[in-house]
ROSE-725759 format. One record per residue (C-alpha): residue number from 1; z, x, y; residue in three letters. Coordinates in steps of 0.5 Angstrom, whole numbers, plus 500, padded with zeros to 3 digits. Each point is the difference from the previous one (the first is absolute). Example, Ala and Ser with C-alpha at 12.3 -4.5 7.8 and 13.67 -1.06 7.14 Angstrom:
num 1; Z 516; X 525; Y 491; residu ALA;
num 2; Z 498; X 502; Y 507; residu SER;
//
This chain:
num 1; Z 735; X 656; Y 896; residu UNK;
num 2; Z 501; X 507; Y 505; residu UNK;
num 3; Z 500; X 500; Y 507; residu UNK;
num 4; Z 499; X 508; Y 500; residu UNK;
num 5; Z 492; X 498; Y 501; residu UNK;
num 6; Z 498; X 502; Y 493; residu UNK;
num 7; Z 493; X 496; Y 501; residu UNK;
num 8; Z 496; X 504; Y 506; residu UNK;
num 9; Z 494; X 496; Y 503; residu UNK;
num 10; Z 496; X 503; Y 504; residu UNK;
num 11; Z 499; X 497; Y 507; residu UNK;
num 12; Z 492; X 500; Y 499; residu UNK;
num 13; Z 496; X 496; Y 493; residu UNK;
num 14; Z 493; X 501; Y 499; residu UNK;
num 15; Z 498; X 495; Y 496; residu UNK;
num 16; Z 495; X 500; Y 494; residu UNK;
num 17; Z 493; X 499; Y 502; residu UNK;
num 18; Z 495; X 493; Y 500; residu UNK;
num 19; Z 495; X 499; Y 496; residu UNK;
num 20; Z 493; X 498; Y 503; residu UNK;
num 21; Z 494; X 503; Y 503; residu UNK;
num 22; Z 505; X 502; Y 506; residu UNK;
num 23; Z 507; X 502; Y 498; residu UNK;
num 24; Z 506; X 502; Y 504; residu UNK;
num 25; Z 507; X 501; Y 499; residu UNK;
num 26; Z 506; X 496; Y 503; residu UNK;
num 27; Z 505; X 504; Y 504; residu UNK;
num 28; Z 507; X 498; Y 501; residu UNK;
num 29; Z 506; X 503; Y 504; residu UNK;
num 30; Z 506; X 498; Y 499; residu UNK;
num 31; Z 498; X 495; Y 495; residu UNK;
num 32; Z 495; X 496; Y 506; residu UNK;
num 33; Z 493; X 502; Y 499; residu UNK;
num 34; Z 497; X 502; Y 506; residu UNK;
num 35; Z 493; X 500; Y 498; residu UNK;
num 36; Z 494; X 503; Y 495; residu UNK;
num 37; Z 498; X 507; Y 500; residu UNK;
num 38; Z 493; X 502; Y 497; residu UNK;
num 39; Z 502; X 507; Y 499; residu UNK;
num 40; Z 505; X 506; Y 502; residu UNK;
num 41; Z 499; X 500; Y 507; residu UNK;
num 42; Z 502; X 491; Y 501; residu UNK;
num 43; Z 506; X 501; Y 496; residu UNK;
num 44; Z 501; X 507; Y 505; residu UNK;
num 45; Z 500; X 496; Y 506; residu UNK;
num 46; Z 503; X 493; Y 498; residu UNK;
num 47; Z 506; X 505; Y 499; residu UNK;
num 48; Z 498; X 503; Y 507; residu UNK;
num 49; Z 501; X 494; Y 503; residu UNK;
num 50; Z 507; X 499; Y 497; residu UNK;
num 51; Z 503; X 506; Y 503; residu UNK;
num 52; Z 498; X 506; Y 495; residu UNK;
num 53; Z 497; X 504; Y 505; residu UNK;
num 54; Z 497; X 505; Y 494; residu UNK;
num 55; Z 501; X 498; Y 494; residu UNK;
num 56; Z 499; X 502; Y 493; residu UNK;
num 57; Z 497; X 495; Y 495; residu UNK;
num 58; Z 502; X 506; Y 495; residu UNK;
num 59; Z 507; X 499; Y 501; residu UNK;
num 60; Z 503; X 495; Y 495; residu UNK;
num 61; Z 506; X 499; Y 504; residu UNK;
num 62; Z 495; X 496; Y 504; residu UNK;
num 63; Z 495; X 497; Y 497; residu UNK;
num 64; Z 499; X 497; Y 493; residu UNK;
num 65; Z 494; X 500; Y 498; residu UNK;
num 66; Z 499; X 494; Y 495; residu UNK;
num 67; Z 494; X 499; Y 495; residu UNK;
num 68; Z 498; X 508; Y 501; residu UNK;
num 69; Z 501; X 505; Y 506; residu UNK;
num 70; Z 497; X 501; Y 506; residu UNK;
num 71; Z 492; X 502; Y 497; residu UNK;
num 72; Z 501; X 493; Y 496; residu UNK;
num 73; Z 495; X 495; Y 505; residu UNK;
num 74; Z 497; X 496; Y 494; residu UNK;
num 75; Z 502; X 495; Y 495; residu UNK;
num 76; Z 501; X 503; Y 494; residu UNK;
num 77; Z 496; X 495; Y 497; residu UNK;
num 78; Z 494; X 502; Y 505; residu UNK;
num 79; Z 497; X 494; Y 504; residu UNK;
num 80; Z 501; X 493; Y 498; residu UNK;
//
């Protein structure tokens, strides 16, 4: 394998959201999840309170998005 760092990981995933009556998406920062978030502005401040004074949840050099971008807060499937 090459160690020129080939696989990039942002430091920030947002994970896919859950089914329910009251979905969320799980939040992790450097692989530790550091909460859920109900929309944009929750994953904005979980990424605030790590350091990141502005961040930029368009930017994929920070944030992967998993199971849909940042206007995704339901399950596909719908509730249930």
């Amino acid at each position: 394998m090459s160690e020129s760092g080939d696989i990039f990981h942002p430091p920030v995933v947002v994970r896919p959201p859950t089914r329910g009556a009251r979905p969320y998406r799980r939040v992790e920062i450097y692989g530790r999840t550091v909460g859920r978030a109900t929309g944009p502005q929750d994953v904005v401040e979980l990424i605030r309170h790590a350091g990141v004074a502005e961040p930029d949840l368009d930017d994929p050099d920070l944030v992967a998005w998993r199971g849909g971008d940042r206007t995704v807060w339901e399950h596909p499937a719908g509730e249930g």
